[in-house]
PyMOL Python script that loads the backbone (N, CA, C, O; Angstrom):
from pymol import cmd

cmd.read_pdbstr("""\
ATOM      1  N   UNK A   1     194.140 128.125 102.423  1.00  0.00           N
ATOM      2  CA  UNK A   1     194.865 127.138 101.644  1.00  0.00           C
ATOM      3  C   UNK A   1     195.613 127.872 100.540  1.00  0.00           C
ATOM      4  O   UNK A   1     194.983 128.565  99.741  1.00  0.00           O
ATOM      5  N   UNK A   2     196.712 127.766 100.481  1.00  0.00           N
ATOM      6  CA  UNK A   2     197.517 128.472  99.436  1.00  0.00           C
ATOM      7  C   UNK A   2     197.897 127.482  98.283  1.00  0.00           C
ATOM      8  O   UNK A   2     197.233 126.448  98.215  1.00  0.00           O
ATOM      9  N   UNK A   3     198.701 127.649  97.547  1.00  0.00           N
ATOM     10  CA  UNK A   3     198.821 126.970  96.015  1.00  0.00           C
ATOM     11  C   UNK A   3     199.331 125.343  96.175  1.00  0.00           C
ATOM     12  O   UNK A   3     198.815 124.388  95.593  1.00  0.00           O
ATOM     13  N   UNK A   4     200.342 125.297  97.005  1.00  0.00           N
ATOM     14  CA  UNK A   4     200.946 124.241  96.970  1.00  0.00           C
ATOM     15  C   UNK A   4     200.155 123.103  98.319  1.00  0.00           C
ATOM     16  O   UNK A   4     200.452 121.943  98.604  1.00  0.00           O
ATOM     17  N   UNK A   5     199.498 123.665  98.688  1.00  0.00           N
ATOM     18  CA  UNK A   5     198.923 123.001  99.477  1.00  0.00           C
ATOM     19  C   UNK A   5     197.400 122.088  98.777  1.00  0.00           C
ATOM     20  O   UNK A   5     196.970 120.946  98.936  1.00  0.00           O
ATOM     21  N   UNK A   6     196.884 123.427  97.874  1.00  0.00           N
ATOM     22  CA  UNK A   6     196.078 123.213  96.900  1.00  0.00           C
ATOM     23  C   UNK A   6     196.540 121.971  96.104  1.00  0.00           C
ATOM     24  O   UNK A   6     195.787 121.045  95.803  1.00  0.00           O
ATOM     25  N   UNK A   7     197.744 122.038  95.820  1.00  0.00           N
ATOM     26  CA  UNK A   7     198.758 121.102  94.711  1.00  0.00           C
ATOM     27  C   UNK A   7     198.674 119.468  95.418  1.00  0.00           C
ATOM     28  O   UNK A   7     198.233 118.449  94.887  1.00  0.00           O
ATOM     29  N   UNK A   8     199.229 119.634  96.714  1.00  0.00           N
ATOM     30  CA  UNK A   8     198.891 118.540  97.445  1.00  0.00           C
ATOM     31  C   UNK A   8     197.814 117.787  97.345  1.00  0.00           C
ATOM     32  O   UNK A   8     197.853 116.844  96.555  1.00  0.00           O
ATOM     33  N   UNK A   9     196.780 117.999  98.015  1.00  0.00           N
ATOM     34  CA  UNK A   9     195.387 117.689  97.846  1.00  0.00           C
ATOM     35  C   UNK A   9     194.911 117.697  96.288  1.00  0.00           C
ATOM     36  O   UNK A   9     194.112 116.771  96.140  1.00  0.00           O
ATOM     37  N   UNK A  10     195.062 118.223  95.396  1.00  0.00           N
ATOM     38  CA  UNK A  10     194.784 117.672  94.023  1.00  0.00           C
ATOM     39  C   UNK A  10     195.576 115.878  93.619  1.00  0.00           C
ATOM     40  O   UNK A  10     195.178 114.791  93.201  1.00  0.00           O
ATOM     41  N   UNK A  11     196.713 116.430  94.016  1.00  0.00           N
ATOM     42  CA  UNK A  11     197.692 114.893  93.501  1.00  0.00           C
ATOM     43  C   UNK A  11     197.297 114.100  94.727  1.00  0.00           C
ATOM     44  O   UNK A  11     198.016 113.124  94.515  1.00  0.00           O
ATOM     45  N   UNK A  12     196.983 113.957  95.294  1.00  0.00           N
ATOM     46  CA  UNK A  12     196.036 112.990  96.467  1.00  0.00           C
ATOM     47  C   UNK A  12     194.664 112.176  95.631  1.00  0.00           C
ATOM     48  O   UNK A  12     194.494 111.032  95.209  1.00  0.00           O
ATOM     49  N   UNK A  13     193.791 113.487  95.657  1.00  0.00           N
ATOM     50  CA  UNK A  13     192.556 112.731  94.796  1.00  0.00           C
ATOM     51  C   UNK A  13     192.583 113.078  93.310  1.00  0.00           C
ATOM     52  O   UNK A  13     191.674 113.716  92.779  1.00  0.00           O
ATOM     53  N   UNK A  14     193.891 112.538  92.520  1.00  0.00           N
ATOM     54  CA  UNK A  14     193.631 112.227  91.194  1.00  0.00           C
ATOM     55  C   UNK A  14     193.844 111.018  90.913  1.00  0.00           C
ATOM     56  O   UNK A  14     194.588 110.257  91.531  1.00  0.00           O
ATOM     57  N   UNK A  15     193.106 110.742  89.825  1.00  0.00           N
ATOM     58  CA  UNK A  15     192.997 109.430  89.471  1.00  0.00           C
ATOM     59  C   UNK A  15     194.554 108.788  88.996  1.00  0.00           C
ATOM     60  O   UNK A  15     194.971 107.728  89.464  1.00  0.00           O
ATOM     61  N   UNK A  16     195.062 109.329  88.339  1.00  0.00           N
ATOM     62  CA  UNK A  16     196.500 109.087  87.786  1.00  0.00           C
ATOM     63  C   UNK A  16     197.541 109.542  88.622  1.00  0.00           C
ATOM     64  O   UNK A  16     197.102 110.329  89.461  1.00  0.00           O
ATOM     65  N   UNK A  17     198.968 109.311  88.726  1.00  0.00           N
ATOM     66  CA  UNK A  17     199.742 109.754  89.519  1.00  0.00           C
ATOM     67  C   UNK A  17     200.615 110.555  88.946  1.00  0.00           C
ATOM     68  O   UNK A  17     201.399 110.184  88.072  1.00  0.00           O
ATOM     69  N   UNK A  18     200.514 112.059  89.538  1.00  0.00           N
ATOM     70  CA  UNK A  18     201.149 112.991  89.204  1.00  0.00           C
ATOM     71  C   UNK A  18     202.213 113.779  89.965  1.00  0.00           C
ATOM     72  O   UNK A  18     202.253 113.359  91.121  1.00  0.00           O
ATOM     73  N   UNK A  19     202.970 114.628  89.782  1.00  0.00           N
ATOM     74  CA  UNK A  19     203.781 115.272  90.558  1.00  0.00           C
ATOM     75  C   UNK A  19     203.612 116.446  91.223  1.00  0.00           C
ATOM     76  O   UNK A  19     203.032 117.257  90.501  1.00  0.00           O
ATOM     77  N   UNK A  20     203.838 116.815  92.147  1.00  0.00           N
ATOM     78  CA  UNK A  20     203.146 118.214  92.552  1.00  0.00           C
ATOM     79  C   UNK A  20     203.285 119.524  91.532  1.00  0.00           C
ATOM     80  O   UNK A  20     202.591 120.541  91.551  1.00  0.00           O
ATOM     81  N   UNK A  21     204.395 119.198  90.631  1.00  0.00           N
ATOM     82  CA  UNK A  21     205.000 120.162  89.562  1.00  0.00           C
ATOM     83  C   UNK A  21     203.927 120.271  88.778  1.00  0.00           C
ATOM     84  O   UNK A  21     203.454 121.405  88.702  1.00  0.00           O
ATOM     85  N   UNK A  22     203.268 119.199  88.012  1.00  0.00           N
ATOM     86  CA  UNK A  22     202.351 118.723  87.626  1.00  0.00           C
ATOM     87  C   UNK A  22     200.669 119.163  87.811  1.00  0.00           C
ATOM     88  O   UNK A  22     199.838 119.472  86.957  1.00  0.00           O
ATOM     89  N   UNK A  23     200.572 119.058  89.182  1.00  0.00           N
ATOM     90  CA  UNK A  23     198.960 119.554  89.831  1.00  0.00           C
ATOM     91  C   UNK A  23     199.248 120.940  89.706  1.00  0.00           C
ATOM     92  O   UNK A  23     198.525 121.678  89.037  1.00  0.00           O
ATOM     93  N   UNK A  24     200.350 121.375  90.360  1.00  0.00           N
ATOM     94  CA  UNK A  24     200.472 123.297  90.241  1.00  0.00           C
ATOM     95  C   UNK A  24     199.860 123.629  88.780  1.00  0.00           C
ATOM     96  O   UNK A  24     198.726 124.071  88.593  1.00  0.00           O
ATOM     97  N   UNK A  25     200.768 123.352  87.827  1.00  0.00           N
ATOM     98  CA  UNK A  25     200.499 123.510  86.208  1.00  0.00           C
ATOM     99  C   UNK A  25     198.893 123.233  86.133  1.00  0.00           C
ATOM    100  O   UNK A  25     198.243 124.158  85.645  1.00  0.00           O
ATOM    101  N   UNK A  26     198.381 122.413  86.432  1.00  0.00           N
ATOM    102  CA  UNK A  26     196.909 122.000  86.055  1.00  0.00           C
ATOM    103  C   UNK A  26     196.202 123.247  86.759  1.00  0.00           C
ATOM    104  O   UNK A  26     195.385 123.887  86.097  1.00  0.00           O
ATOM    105  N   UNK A  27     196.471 123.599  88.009  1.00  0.00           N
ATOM    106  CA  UNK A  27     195.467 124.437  88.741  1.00  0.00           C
ATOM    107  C   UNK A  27     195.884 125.907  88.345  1.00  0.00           C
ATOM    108  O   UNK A  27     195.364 126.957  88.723  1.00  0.00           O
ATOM    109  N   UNK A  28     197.238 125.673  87.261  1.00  0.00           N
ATOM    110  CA  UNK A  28     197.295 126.877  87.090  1.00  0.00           C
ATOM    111  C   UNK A  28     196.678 127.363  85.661  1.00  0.00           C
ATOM    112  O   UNK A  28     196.447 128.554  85.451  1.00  0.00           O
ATOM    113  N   UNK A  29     196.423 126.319  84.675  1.00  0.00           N
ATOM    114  CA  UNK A  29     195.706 126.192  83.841  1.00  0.00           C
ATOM    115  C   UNK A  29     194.636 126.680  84.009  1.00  0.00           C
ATOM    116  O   UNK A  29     194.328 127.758  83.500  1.00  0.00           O
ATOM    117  N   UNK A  30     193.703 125.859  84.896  1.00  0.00           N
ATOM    118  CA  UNK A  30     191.789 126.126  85.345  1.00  0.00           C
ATOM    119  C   UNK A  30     192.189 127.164  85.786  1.00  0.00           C
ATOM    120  O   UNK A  30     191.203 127.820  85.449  1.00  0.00           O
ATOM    121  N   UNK A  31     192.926 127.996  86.348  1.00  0.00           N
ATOM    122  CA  UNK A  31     192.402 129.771  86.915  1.00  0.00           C
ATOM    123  C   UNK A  31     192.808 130.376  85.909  1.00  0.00           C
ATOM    124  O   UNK A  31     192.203 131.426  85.694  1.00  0.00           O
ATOM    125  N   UNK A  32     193.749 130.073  85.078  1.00  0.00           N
ATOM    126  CA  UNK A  32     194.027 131.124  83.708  1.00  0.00           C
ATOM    127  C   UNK A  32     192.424 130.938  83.063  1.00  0.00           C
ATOM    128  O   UNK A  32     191.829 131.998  82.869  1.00  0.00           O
ATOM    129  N   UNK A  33     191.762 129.784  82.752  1.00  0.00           N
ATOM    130  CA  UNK A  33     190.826 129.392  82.321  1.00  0.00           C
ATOM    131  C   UNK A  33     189.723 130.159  82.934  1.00  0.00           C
ATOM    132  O   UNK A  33     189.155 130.948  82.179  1.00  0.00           O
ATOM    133  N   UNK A  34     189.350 130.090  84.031  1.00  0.00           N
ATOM    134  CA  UNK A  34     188.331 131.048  84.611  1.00  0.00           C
ATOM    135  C   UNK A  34     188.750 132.087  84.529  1.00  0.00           C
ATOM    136  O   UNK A  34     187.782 132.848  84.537  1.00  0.00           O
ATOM    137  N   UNK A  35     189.972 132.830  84.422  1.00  0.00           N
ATOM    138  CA  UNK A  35     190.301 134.581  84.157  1.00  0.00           C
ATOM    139  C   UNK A  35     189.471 134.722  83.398  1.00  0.00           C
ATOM    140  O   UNK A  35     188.399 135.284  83.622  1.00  0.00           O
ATOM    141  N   UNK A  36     189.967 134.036  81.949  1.00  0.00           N
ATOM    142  CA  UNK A  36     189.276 134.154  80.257  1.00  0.00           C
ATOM    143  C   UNK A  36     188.340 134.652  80.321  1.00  0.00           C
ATOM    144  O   UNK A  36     188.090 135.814  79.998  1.00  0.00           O
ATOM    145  N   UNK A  37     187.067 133.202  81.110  1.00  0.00           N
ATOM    146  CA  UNK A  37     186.141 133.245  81.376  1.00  0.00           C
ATOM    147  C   UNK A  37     185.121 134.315  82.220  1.00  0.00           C
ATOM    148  O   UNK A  37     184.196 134.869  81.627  1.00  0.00           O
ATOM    149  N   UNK A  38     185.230 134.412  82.824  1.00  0.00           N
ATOM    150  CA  UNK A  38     185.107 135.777  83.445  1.00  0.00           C
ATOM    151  C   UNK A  38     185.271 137.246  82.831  1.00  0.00           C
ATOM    152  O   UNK A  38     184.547 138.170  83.203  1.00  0.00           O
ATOM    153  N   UNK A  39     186.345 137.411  81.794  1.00  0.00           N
ATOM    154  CA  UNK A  39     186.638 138.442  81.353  1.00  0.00           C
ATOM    155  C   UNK A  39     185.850 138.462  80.147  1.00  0.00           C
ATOM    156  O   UNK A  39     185.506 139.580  79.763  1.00  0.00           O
ATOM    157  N   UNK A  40     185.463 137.386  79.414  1.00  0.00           N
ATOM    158  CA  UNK A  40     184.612 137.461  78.355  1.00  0.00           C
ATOM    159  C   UNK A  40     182.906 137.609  78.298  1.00  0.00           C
ATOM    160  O   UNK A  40     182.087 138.028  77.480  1.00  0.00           O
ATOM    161  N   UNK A  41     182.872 136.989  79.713  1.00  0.00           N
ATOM    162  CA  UNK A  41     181.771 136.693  79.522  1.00  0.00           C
ATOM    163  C   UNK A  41     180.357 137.821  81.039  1.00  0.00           C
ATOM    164  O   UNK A  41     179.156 138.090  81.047  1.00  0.00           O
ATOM    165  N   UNK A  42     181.845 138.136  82.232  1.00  0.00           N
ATOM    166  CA  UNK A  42     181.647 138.366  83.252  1.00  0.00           C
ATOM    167  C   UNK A  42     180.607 137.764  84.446  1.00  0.00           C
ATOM    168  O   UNK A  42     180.165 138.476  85.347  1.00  0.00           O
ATOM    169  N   UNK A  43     180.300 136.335  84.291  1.00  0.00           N
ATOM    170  CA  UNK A  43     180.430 135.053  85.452  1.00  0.00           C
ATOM    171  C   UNK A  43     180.851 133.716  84.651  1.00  0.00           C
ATOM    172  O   UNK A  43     180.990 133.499  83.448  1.00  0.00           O
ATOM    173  N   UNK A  44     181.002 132.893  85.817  1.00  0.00           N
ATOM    174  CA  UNK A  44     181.555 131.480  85.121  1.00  0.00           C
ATOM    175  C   UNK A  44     180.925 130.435  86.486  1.00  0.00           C
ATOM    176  O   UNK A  44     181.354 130.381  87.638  1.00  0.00           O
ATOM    177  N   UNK A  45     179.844 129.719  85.902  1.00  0.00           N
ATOM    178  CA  UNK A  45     179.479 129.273  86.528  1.00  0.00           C
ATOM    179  C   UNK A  45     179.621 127.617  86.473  1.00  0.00           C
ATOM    180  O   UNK A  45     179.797 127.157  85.345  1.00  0.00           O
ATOM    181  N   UNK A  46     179.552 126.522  87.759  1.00  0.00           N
ATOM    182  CA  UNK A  46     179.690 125.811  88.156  1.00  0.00           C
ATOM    183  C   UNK A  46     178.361 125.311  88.657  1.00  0.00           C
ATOM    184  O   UNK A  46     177.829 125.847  89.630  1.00  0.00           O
ATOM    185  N   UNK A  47     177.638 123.984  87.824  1.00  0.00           N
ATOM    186  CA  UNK A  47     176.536 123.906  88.227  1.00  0.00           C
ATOM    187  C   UNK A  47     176.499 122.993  89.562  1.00  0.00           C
ATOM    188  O   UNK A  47     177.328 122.116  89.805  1.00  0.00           O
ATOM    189  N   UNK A  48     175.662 123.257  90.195  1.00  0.00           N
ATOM    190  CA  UNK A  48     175.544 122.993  91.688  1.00  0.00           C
ATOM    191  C   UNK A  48     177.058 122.951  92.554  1.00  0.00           C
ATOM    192  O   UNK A  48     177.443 122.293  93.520  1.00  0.00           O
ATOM    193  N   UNK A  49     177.565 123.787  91.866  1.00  0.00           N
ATOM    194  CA  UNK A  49     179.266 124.313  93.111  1.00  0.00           C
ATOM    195  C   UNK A  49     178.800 125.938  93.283  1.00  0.00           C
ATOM    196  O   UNK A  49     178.595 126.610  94.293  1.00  0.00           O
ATOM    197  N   UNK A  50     178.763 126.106  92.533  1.00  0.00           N
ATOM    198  CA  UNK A  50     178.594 128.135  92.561  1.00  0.00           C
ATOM    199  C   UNK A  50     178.967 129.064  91.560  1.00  0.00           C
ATOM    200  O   UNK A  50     178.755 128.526  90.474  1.00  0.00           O
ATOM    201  N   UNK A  51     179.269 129.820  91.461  1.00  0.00           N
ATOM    202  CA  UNK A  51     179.920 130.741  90.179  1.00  0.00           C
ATOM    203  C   UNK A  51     181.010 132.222  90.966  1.00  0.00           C
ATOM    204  O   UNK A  51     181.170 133.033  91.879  1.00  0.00           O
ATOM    205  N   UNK A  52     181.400 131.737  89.882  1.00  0.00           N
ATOM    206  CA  UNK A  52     182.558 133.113  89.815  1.00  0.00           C
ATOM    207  C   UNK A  52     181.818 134.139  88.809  1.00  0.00           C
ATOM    208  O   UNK A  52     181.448 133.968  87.648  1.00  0.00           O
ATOM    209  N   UNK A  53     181.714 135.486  89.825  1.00  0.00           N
ATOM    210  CA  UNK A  53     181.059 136.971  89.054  1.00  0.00           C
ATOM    211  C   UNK A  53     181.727 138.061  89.162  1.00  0.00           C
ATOM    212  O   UNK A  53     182.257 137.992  90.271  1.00  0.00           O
ATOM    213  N   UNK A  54     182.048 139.126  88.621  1.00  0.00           N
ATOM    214  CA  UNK A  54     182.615 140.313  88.658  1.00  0.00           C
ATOM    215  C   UNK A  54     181.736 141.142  89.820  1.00  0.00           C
ATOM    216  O   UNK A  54     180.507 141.090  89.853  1.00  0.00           O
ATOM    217  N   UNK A  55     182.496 141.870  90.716  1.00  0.00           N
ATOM    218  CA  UNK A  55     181.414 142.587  91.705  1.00  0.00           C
ATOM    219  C   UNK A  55     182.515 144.007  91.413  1.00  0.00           C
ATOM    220  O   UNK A  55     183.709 144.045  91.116  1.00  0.00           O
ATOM    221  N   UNK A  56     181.548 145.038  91.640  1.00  0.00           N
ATOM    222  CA  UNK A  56     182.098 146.347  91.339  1.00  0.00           C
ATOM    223  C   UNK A  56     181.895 147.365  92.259  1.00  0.00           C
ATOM    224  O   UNK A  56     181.037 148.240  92.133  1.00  0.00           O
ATOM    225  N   UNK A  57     182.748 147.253  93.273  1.00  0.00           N
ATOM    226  CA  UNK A  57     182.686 148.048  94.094  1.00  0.00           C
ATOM    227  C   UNK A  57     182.710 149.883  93.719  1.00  0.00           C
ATOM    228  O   UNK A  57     183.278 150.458  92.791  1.00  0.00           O
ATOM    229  N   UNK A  58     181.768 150.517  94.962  1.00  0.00           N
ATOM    230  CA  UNK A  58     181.634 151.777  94.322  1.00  0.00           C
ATOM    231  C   UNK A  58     182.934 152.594  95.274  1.00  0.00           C
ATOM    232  O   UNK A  58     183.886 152.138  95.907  1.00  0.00           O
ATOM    233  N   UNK A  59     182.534 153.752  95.067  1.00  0.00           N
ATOM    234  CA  UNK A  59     183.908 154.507  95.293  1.00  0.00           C
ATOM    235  C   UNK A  59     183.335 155.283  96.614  1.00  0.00           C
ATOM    236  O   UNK A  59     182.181 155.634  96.861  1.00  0.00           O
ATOM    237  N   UNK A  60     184.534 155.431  97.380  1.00  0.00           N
ATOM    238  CA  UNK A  60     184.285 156.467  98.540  1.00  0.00           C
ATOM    239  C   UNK A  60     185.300 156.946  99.740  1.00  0.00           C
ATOM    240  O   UNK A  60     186.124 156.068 100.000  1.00  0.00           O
ATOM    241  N   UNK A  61     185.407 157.935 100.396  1.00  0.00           N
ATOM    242  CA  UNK A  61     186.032 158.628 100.874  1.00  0.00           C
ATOM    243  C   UNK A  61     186.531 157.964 102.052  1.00  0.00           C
ATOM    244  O   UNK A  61     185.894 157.046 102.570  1.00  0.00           O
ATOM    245  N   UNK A  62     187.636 158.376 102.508  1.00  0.00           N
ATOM    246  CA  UNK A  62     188.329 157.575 103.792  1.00  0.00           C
ATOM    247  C   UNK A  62     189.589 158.791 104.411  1.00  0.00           C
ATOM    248  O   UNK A  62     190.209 159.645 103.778  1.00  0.00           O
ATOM    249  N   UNK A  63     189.633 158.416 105.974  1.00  0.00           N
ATOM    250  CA  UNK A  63     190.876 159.980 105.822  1.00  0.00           C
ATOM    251  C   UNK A  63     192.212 159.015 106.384  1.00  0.00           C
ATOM    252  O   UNK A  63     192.037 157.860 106.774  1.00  0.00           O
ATOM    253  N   UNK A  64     192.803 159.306 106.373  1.00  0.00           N
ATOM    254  CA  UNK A  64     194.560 158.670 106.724  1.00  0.00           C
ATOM    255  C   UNK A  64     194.256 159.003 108.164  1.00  0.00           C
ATOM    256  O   UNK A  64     193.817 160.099 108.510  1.00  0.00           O
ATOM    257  N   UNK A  65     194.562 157.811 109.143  1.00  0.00           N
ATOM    258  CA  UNK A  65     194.810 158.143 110.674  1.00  0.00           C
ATOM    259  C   UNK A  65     195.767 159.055 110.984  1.00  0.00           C
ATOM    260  O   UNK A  65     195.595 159.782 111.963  1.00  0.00           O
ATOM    261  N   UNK A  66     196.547 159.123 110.454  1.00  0.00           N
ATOM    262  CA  UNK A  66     197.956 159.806 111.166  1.00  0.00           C
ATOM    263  C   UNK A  66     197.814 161.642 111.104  1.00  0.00           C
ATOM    264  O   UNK A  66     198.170 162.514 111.896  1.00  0.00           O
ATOM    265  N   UNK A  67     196.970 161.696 109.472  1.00  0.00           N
ATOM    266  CA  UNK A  67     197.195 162.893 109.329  1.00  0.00           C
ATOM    267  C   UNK A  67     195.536 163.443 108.971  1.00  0.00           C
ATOM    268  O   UNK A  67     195.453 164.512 108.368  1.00  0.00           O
ATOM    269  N   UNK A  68     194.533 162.882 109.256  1.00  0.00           N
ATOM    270  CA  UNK A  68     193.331 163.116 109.251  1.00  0.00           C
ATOM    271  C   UNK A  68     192.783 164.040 107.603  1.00  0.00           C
ATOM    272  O   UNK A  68     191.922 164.907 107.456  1.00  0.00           O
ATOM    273  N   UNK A  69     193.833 163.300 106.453  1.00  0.00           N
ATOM    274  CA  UNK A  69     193.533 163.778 105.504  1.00  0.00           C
ATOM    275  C   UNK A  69     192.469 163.064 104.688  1.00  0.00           C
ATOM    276  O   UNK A  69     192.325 161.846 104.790  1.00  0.00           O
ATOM    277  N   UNK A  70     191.831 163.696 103.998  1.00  0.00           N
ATOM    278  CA  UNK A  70     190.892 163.376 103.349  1.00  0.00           C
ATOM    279  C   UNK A  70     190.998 162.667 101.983  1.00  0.00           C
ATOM    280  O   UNK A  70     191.526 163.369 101.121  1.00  0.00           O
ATOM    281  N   UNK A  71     190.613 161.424 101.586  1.00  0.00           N
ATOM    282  CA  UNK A  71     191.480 160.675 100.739  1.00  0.00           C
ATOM    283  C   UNK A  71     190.378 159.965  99.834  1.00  0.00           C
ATOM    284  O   UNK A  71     189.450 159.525 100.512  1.00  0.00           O
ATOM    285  N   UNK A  72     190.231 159.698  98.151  1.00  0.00           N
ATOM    286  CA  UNK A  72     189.486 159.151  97.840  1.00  0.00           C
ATOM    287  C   UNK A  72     189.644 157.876  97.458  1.00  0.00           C
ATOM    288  O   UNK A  72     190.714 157.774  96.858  1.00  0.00           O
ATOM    289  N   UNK A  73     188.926 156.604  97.548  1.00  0.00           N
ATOM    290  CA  UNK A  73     189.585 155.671  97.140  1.00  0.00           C
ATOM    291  C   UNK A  73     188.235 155.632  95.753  1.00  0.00           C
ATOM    292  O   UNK A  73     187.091 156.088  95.733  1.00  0.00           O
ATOM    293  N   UNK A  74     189.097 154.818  94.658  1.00  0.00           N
ATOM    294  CA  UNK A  74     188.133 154.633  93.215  1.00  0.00           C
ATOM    295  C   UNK A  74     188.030 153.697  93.298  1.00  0.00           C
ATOM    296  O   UNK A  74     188.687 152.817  93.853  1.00  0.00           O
ATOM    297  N   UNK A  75     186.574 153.734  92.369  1.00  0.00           N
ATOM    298  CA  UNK A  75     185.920 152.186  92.345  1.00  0.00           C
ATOM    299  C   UNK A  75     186.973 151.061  91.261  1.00  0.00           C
ATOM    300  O   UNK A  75     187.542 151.203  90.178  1.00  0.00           O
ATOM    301  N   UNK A  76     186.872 150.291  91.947  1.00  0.00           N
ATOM    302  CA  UNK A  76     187.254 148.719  91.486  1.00  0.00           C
ATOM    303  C   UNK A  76     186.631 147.595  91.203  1.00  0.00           C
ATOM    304  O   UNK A  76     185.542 147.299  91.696  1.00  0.00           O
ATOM    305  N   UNK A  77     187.353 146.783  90.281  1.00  0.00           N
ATOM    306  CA  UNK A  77     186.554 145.528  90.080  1.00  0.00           C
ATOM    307  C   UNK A  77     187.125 143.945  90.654  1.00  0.00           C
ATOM    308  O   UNK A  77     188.203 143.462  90.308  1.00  0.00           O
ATOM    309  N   UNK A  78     186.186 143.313  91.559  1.00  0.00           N
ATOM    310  CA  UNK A  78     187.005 142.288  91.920  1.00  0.00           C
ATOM    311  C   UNK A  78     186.284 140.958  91.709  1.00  0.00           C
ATOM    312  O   UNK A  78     185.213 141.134  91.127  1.00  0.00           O
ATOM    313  N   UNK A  79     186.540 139.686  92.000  1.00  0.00           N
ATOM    314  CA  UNK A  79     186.042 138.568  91.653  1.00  0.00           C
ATOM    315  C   UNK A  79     185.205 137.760  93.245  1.00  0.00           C
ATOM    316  O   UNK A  79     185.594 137.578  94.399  1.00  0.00           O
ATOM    317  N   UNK A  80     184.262 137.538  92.693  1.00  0.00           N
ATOM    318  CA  UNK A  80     183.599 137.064  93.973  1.00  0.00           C
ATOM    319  C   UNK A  80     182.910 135.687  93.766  1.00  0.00           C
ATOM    320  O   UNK A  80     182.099 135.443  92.872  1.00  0.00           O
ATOM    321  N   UNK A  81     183.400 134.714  94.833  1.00  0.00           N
ATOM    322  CA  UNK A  81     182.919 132.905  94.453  1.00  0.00           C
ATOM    323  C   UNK A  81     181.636 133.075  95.009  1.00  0.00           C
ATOM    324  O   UNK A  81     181.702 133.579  96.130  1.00  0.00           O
ATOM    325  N   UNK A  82     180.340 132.802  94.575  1.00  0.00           N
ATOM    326  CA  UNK A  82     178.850 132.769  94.880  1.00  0.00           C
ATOM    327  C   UNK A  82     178.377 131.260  94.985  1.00  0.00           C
ATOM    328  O   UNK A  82     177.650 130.782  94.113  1.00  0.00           O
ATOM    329  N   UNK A  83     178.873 130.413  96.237  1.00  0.00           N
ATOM    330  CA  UNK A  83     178.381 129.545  96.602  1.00  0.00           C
ATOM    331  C   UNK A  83     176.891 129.207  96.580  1.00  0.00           C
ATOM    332  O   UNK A  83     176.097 129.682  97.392  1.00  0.00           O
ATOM    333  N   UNK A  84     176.479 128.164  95.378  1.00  0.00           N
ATOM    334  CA  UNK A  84     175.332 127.367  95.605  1.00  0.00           C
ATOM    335  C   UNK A  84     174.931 126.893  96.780  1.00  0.00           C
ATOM    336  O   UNK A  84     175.586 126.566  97.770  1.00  0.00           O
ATOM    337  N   UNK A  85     173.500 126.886  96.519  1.00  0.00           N
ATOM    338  CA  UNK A  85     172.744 126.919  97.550  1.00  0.00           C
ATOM    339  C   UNK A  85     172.522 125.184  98.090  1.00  0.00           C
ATOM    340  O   UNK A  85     172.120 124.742  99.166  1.00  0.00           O
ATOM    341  N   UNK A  86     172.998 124.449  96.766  1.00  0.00           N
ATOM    342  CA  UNK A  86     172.979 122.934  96.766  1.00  0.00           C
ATOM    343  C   UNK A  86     174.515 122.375  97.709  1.00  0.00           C
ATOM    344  O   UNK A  86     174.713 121.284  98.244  1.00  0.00           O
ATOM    345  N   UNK A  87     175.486 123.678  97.632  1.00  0.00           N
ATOM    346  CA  UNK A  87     176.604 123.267  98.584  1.00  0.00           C
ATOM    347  C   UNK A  87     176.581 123.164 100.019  1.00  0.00           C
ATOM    348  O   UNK A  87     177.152 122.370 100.766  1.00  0.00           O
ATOM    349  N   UNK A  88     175.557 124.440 100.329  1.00  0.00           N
ATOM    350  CA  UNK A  88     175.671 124.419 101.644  1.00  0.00           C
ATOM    351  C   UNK A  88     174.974 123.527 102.843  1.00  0.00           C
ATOM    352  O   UNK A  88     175.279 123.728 104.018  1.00  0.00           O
TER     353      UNK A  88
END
""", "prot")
cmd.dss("prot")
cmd.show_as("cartoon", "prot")
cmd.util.cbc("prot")
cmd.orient("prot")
């Protein structure tokens, strides 16, 4: 599901009637909002939905197909949704 599709389905089940211009802005609000969140605090949780946590991948070696070179990739940090156990 990508943004505007996201946008769709928000202005569907909201209570008030809005414009898709409208739902984009809102959903773009709540993820600026969980960035924050996340960055301040590193999870943001959602009680009985799940939480958003920082996961930190470690670092390690990989070689290029073409030229069988030896290549390192560095560790990174990415965001991972941890679905409750009450969702599934």
């Amino acid at each position: 599901m990508n943004k505007k599709e996201m946008a769709k389905l928000y202005q569907k089940m909201s209570s008030k009637k809005i414009s898709i211009m409208e739902a984009e802005e809102e959903i773009r609000e709540f993820l600026e909002t969980v960035k924050e969140g996340i960055a301040l605090d590193g999870e943001v949780k959602f009680p009985k939905r799940g939480i958003f946590e920082i996961l930190t991948r470690k670092s390690r070696t990989v070689s290029n197909p073409v030229t069988r070179e030896q290549m390192a990739i560095y560790p990174k940090k990415t965001v991972r949704f941890r679905v409750s156990k009450k969702m599934k």
